[in-house]
PDB file of N, CA, C, O and CB in Angstrom:
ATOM      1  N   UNK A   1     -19.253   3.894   0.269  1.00  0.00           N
ATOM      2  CA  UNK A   1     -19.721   2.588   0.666  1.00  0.00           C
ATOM      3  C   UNK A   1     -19.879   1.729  -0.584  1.00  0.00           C
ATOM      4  O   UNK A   1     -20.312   2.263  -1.605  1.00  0.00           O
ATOM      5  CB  UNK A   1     -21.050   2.689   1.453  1.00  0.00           C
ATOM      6  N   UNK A   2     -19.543   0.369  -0.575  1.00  0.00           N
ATOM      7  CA  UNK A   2     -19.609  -0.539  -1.960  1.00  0.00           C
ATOM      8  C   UNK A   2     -20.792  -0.945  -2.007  1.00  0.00           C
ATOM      9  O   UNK A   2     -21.489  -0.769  -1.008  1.00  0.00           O
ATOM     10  CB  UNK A   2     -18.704  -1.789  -2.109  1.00  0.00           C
ATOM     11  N   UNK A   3     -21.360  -1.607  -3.188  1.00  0.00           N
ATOM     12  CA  UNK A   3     -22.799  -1.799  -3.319  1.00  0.00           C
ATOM     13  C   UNK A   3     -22.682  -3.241  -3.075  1.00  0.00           C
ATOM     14  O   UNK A   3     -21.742  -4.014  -3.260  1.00  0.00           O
ATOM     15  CB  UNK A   3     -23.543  -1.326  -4.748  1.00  0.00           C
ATOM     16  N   UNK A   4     -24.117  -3.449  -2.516  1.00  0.00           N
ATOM     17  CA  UNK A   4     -23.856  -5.015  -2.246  1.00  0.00           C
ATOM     18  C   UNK A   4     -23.871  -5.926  -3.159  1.00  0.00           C
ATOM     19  O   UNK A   4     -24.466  -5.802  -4.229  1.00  0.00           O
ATOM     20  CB  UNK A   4     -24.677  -5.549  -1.448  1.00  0.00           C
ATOM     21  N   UNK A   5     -23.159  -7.001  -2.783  1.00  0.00           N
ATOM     22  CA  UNK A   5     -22.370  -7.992  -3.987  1.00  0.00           C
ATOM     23  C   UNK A   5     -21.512  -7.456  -4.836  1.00  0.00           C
ATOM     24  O   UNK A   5     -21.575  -7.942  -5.965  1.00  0.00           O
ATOM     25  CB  UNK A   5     -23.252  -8.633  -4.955  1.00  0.00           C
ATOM     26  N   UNK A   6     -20.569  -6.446  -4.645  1.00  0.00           N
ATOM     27  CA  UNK A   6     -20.006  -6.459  -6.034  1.00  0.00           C
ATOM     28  C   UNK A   6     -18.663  -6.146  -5.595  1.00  0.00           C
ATOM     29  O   UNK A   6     -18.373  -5.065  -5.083  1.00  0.00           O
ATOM     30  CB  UNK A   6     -20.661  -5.405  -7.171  1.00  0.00           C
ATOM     31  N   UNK A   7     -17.627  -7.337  -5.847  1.00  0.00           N
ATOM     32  CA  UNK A   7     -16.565  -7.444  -5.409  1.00  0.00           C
ATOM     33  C   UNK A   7     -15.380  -6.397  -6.091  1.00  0.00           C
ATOM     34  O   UNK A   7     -14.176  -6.362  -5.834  1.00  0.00           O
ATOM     35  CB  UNK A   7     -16.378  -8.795  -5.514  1.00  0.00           C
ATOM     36  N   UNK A   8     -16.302  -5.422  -7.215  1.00  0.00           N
ATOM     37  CA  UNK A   8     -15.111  -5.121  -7.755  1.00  0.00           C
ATOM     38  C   UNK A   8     -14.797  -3.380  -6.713  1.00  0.00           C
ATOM     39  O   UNK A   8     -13.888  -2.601  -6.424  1.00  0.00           O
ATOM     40  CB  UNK A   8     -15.336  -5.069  -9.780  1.00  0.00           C
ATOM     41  N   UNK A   9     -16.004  -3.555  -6.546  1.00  0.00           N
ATOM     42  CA  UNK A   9     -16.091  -2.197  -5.890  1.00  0.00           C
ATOM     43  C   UNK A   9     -14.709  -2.342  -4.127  1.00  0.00           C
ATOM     44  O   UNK A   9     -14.540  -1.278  -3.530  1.00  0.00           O
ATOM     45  CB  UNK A   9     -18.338  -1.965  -5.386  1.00  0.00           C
ATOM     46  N   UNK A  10     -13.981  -3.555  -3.596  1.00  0.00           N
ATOM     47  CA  UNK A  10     -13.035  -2.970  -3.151  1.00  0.00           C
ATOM     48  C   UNK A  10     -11.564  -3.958  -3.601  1.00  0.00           C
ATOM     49  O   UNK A  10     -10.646  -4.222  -2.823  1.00  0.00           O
ATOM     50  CB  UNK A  10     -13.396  -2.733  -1.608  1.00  0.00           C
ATOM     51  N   UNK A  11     -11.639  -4.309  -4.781  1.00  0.00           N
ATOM     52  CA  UNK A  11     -10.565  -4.686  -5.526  1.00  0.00           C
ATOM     53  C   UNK A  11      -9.500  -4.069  -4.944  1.00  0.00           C
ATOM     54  O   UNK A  11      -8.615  -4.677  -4.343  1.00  0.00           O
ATOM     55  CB  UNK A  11     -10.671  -4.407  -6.884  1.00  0.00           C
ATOM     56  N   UNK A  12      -9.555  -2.542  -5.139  1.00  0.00           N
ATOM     57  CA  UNK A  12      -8.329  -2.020  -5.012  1.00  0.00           C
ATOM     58  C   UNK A  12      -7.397  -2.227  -3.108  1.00  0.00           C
ATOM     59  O   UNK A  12      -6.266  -2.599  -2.796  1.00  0.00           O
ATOM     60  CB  UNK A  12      -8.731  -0.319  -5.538  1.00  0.00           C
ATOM     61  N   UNK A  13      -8.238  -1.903  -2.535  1.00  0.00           N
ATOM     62  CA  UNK A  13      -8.429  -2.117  -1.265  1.00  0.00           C
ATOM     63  C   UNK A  13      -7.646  -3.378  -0.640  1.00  0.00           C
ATOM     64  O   UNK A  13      -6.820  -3.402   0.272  1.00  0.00           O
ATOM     65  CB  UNK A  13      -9.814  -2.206  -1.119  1.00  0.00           C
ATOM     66  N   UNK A  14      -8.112  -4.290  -1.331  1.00  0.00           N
ATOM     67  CA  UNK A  14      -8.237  -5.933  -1.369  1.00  0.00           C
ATOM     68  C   UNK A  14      -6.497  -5.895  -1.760  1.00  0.00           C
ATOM     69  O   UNK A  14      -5.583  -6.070  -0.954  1.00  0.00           O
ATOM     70  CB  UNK A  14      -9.625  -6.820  -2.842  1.00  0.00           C
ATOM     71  N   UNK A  15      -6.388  -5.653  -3.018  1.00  0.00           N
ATOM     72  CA  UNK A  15      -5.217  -5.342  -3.506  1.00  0.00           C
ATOM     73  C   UNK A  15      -3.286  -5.456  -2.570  1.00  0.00           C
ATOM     74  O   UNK A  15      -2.232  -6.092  -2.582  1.00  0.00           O
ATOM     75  CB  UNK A  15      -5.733  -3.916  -3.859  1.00  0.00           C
ATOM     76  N   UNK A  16      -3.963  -4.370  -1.945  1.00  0.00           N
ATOM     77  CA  UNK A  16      -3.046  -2.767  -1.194  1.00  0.00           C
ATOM     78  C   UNK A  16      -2.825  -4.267   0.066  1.00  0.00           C
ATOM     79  O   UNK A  16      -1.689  -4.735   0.146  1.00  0.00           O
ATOM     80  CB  UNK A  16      -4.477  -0.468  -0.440  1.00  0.00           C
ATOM     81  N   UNK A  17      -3.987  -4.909   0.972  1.00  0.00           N
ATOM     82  CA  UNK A  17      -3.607  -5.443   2.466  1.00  0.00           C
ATOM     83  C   UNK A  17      -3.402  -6.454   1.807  1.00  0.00           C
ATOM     84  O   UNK A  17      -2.848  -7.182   2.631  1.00  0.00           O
ATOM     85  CB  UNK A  17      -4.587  -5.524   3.830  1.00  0.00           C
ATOM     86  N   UNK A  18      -3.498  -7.273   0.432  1.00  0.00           N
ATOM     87  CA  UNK A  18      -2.352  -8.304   0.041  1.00  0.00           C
ATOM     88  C   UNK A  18      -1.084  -8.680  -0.074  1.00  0.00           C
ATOM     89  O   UNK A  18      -0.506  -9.695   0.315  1.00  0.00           O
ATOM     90  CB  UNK A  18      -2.370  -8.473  -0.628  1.00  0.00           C
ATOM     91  N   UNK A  19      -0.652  -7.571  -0.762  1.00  0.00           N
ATOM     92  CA  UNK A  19       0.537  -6.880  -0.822  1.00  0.00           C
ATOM     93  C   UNK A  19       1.057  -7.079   0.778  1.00  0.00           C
ATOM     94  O   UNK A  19       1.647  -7.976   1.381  1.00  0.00           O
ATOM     95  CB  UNK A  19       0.294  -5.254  -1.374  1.00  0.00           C
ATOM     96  N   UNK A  20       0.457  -5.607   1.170  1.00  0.00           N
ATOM     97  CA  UNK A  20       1.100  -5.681   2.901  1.00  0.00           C
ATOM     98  C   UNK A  20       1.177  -7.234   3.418  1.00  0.00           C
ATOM     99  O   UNK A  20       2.132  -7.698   4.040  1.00  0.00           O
ATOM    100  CB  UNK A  20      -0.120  -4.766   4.184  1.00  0.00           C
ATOM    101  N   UNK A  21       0.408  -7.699   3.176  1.00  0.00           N
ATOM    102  CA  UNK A  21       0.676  -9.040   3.996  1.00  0.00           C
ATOM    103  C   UNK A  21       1.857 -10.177   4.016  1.00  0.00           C
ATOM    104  O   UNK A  21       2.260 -11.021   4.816  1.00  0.00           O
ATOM    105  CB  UNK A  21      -0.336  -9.748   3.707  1.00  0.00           C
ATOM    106  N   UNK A  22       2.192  -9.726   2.675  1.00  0.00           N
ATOM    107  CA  UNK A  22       3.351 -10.700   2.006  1.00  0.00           C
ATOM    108  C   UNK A  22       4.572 -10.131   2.126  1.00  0.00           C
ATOM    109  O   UNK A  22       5.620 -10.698   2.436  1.00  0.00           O
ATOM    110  CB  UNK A  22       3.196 -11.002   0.483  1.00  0.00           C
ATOM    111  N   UNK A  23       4.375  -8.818   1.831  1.00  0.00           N
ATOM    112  CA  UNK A  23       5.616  -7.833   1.888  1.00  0.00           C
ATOM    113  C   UNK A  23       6.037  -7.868   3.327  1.00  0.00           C
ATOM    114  O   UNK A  23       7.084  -8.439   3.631  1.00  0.00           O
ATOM    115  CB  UNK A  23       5.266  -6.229   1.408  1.00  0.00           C
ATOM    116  N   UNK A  24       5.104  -7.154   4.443  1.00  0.00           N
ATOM    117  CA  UNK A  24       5.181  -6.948   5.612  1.00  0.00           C
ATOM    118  C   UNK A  24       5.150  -7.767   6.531  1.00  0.00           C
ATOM    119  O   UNK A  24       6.176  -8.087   7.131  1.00  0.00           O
ATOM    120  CB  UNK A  24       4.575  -6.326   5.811  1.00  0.00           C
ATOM    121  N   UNK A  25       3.660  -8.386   6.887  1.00  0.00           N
ATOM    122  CA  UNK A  25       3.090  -8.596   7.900  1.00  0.00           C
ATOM    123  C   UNK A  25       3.781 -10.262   8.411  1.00  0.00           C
ATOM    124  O   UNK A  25       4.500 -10.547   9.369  1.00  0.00           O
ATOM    125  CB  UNK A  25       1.472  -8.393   7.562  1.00  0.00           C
ATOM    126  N   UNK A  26       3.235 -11.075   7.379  1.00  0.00           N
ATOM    127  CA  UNK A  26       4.162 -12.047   7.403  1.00  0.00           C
ATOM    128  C   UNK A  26       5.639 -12.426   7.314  1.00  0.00           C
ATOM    129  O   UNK A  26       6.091 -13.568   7.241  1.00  0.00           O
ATOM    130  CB  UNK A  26       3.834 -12.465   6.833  1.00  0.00           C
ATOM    131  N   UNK A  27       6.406 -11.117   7.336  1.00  0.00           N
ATOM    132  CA  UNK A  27       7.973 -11.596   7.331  1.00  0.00           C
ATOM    133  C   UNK A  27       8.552 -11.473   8.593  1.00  0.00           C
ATOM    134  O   UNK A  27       9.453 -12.187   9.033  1.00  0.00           O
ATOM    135  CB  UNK A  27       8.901 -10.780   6.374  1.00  0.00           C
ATOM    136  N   UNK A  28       7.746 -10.107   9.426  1.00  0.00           N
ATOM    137  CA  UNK A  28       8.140  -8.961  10.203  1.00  0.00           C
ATOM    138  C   UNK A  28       7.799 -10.268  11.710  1.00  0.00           C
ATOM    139  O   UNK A  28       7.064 -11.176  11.322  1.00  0.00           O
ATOM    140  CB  UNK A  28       6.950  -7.102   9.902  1.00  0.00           C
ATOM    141  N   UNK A  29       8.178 -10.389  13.030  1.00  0.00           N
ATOM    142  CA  UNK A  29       7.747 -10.486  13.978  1.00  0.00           C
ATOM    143  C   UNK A  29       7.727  -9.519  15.091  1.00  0.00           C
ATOM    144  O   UNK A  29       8.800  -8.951  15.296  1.00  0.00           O
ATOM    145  CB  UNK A  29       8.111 -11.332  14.159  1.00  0.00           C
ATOM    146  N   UNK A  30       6.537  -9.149  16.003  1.00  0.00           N
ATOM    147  CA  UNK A  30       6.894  -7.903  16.438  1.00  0.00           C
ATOM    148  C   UNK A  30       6.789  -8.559  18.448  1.00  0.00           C
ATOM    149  O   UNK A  30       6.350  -9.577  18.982  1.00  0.00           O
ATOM    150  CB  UNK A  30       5.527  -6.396  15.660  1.00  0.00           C
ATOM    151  N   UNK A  31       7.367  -7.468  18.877  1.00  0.00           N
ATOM    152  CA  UNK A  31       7.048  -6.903  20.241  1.00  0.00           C
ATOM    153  C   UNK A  31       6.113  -6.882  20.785  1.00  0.00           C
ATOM    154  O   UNK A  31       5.586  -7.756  21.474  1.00  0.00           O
ATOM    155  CB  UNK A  31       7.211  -5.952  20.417  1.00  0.00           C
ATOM    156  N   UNK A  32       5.717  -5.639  20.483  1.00  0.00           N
ATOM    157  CA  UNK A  32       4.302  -5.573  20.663  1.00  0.00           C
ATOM    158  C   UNK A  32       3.276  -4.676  20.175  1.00  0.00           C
ATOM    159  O   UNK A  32       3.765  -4.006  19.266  1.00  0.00           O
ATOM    160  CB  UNK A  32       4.165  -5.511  21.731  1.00  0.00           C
ATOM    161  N   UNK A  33       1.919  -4.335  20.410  1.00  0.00           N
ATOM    162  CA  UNK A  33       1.056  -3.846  19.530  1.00  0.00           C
ATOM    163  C   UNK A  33       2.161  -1.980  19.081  1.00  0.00           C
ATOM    164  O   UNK A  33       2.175  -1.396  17.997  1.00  0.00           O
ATOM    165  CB  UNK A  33      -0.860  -3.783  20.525  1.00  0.00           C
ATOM    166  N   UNK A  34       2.690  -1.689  20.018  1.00  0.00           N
ATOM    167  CA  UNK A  34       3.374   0.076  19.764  1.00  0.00           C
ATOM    168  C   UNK A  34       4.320  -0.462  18.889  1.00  0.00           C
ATOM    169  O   UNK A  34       4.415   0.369  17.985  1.00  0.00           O
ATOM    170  CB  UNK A  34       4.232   1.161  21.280  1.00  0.00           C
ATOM    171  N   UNK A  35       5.194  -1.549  18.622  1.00  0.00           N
ATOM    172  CA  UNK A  35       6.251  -1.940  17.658  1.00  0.00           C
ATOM    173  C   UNK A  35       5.479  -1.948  16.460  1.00  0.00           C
ATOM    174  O   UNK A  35       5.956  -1.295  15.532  1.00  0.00           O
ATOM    175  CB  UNK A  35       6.999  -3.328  17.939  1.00  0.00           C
ATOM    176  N   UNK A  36       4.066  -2.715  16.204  1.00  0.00           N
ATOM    177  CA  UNK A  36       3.516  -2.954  15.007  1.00  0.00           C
ATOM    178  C   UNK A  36       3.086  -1.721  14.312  1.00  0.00           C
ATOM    179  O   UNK A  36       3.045  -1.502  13.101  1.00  0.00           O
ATOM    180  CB  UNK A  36       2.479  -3.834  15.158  1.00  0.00           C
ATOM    181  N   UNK A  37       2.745  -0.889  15.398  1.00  0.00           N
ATOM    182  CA  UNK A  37       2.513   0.633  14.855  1.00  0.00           C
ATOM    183  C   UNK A  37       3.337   1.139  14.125  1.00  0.00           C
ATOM    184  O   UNK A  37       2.895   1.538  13.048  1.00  0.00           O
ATOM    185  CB  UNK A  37       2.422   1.585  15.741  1.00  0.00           C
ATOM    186  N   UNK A  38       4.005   1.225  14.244  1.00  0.00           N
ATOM    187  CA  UNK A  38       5.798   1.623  14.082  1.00  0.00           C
ATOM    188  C   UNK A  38       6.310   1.218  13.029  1.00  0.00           C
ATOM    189  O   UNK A  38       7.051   1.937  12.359  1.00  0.00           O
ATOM    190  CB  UNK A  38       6.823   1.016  15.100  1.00  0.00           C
ATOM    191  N   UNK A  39       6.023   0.081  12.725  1.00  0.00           N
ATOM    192  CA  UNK A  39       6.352  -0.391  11.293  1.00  0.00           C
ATOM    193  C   UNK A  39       5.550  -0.523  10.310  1.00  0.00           C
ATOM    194  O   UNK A  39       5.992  -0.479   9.161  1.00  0.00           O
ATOM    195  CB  UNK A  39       6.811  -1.446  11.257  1.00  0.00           C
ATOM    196  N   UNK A  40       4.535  -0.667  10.503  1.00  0.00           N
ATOM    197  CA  UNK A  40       3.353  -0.360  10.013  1.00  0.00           C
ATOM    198  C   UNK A  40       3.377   1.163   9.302  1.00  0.00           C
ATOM    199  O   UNK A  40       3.038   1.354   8.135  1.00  0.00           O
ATOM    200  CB  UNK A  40       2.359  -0.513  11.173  1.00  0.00           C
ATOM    201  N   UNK A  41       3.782   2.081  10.107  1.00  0.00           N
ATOM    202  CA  UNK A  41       3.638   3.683   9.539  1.00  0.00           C
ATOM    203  C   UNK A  41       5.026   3.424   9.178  1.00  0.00           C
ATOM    204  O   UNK A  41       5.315   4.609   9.013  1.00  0.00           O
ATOM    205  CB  UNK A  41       3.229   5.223  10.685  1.00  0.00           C
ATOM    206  N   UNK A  42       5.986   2.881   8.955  1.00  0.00           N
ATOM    207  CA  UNK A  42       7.282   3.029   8.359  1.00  0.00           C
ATOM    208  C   UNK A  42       6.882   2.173   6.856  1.00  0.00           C
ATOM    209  O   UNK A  42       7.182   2.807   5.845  1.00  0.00           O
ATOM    210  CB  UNK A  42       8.661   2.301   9.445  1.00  0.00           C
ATOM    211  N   UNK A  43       6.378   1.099   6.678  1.00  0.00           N
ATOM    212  CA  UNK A  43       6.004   0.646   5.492  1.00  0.00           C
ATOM    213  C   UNK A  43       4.823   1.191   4.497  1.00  0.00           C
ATOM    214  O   UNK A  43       4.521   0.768   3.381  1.00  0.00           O
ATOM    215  CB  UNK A  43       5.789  -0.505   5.788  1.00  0.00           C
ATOM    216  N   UNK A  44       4.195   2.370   5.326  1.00  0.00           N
ATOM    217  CA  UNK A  44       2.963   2.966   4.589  1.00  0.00           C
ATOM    218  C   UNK A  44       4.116   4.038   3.812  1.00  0.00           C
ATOM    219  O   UNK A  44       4.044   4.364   2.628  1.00  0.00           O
ATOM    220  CB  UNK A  44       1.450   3.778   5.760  1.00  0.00           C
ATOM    221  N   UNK A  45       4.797   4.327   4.432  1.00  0.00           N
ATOM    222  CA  UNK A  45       5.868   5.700   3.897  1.00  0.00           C
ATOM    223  C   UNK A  45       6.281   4.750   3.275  1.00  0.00           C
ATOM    224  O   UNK A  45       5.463   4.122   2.602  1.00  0.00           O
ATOM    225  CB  UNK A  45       7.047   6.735   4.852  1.00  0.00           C
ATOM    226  N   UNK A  46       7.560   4.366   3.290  1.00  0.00           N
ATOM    227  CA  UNK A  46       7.872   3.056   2.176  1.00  0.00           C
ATOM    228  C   UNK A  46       6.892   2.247   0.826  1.00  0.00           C
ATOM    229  O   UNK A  46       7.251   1.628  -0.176  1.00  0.00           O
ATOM    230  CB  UNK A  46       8.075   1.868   3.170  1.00  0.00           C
ATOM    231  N   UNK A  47       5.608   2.586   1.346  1.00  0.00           N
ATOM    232  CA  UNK A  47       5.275   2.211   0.151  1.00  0.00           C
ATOM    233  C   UNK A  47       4.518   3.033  -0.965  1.00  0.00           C
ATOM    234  O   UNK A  47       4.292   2.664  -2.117  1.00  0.00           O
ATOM    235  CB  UNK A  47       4.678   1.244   0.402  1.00  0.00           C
ATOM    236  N   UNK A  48       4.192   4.175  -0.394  1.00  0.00           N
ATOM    237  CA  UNK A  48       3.641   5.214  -1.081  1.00  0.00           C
ATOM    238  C   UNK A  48       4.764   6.510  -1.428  1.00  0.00           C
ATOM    239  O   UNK A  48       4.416   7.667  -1.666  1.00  0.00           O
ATOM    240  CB  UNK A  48       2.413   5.665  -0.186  1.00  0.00           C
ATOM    241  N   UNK A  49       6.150   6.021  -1.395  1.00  0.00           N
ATOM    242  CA  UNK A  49       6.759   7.006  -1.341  1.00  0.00           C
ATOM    243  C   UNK A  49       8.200   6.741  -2.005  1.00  0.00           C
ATOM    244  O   UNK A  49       8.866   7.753  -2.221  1.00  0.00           O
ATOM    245  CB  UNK A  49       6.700   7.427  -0.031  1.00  0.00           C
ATOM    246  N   UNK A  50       8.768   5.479  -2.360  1.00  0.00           N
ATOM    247  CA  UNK A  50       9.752   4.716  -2.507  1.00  0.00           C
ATOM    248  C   UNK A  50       9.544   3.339  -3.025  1.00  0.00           C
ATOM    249  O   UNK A  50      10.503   2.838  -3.612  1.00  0.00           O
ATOM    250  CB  UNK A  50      10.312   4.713  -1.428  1.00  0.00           C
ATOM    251  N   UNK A  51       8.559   2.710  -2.920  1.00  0.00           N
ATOM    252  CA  UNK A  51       8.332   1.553  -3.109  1.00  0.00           C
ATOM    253  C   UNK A  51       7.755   1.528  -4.917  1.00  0.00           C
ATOM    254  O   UNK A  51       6.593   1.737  -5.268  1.00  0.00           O
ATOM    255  CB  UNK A  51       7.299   1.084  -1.853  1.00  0.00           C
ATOM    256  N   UNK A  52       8.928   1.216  -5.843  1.00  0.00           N
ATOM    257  CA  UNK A  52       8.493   1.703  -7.648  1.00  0.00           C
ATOM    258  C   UNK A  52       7.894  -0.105  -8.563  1.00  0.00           C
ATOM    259  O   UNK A  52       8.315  -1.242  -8.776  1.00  0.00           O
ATOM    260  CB  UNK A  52      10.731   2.558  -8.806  1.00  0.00           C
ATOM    261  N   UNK A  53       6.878   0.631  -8.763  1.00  0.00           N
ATOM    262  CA  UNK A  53       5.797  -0.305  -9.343  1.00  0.00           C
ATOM    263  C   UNK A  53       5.957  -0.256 -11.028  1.00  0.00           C
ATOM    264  O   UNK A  53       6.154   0.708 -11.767  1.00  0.00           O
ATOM    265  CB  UNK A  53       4.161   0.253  -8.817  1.00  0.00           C
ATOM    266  N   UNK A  54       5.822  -1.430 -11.273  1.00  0.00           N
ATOM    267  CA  UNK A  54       5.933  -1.250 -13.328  1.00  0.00           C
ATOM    268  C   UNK A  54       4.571  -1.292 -13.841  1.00  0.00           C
ATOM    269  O   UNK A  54       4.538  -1.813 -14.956  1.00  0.00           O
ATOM    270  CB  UNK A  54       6.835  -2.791 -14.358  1.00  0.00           C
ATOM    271  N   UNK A  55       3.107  -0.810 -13.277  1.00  0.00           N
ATOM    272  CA  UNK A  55       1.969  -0.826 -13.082  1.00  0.00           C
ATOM    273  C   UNK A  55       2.163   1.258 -13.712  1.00  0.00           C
ATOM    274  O   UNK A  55       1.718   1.934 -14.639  1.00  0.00           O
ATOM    275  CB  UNK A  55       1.448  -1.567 -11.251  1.00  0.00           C
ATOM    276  N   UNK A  56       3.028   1.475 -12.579  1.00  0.00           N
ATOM    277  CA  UNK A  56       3.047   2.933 -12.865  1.00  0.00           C
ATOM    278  C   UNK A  56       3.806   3.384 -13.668  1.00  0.00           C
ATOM    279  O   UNK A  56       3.495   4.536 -13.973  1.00  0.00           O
ATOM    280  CB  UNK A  56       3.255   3.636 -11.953  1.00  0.00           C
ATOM    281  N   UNK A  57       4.834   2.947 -14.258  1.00  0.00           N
ATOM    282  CA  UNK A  57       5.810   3.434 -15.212  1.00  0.00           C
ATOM    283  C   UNK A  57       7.058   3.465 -14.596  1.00  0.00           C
ATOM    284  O   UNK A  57       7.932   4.153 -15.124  1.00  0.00           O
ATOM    285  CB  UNK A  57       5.498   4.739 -15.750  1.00  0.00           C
ATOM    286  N   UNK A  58       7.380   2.662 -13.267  1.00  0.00           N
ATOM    287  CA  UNK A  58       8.804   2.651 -13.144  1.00  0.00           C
ATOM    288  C   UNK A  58       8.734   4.135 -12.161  1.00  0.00           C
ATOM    289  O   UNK A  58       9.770   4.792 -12.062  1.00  0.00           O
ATOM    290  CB  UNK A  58       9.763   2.662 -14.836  1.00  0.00           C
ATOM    291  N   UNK A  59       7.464   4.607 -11.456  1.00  0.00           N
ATOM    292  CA  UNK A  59       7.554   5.462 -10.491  1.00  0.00           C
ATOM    293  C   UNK A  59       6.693   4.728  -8.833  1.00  0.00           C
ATOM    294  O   UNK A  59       6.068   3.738  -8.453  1.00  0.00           O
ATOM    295  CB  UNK A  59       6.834   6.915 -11.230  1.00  0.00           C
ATOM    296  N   UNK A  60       6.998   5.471  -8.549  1.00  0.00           N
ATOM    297  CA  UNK A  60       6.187   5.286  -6.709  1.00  0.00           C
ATOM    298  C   UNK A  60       4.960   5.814  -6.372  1.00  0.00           C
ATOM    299  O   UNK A  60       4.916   7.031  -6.197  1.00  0.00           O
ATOM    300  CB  UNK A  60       6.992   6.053  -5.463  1.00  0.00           C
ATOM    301  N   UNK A  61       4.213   5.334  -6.276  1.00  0.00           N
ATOM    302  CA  UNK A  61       2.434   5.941  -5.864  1.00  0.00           C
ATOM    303  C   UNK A  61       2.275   7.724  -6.037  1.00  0.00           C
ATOM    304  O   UNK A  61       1.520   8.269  -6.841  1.00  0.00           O
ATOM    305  CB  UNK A  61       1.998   5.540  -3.746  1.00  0.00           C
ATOM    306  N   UNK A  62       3.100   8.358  -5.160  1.00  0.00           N
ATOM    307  CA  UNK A  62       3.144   9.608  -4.841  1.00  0.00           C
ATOM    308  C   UNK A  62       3.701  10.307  -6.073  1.00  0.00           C
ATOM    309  O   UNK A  62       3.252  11.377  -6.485  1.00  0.00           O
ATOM    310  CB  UNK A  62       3.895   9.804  -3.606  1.00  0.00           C
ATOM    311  N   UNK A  63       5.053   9.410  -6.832  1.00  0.00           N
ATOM    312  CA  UNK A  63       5.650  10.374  -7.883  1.00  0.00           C
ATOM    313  C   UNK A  63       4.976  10.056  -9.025  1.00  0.00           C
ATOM    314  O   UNK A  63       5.193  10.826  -9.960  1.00  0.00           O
ATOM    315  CB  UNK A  63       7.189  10.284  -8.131  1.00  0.00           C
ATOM    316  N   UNK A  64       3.954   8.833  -9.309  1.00  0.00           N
ATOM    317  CA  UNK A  64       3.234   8.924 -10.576  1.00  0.00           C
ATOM    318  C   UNK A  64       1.565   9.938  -9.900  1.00  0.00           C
ATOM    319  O   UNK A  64       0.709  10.183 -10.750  1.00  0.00           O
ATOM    320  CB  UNK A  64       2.942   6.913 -11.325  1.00  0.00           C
ATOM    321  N   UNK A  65       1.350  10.338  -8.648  1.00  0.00           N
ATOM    322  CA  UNK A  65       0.337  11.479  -9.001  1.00  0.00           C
ATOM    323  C   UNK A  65       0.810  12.467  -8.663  1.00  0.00           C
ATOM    324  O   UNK A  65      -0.125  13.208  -8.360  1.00  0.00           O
ATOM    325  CB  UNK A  65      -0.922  11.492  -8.486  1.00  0.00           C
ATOM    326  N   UNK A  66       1.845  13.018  -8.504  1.00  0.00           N
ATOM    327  CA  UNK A  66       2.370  14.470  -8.578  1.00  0.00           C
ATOM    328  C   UNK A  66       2.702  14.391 -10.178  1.00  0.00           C
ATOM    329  O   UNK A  66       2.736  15.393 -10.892  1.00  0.00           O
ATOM    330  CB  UNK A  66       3.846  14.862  -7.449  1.00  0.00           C
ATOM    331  N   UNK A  67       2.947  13.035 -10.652  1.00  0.00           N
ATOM    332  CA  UNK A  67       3.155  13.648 -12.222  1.00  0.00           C
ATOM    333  C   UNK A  67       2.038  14.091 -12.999  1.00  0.00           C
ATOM    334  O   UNK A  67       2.101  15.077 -13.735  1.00  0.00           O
ATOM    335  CB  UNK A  67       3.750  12.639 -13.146  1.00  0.00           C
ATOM    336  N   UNK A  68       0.407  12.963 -12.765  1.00  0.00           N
ATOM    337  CA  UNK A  68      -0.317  13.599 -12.923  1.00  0.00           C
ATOM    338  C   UNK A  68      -1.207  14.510 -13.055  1.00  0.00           C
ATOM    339  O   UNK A  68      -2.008  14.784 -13.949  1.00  0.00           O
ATOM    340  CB  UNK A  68      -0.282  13.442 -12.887  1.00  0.00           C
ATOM    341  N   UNK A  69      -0.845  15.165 -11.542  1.00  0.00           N
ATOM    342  CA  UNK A  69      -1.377  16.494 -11.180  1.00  0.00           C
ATOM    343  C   UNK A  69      -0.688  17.502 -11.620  1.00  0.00           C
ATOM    344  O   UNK A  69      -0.845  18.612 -11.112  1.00  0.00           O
ATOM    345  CB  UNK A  69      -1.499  16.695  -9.892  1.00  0.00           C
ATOM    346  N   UNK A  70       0.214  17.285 -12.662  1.00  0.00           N
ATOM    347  CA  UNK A  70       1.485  18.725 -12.691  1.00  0.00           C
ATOM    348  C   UNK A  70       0.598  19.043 -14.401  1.00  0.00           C
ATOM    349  O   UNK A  70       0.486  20.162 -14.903  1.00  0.00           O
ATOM    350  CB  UNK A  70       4.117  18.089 -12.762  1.00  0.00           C
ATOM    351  N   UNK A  71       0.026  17.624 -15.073  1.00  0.00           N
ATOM    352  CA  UNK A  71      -0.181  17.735 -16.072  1.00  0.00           C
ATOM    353  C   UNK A  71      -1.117  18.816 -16.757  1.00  0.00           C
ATOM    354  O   UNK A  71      -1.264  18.819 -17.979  1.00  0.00           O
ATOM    355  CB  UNK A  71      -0.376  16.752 -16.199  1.00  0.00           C
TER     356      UNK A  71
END
């Protein structure tokens, strides 16, 4: 739980559904709520899995902490 007032505590959070919003949410038009599901769990894979950030070194969420964890 974040402490009150302190915005830094969900920065990251904040971050992540910015992103989605620009990337995803706003480009995409859907069907209906089972379509949004659907792409929704297709862009969470896509983005934790494929999607390469220069934040991380030119890897993908998942392959810069399997690198860390190998360390």
């Amino acid at each position: 739980m974040s402490r009150k007032d302190n915005c830094l505590d969900n920065a990251m959070a904040e971050n992540i559904f910015g992103i989605m919003k620009s990337e995803f949410l706003y480009v995409e038009k859907f069907e209906s709520v089972e379509d949004f599901v659907k792409v929704l769990e297709e862009y969470i894979e896509y983005y934790n899995n494929n999607r390469i950030k220069s934040r991380l070194k030119g890897r993908s969420p998942m392959q810069y902490r399997t690198l860390y964890l190998s360390c």
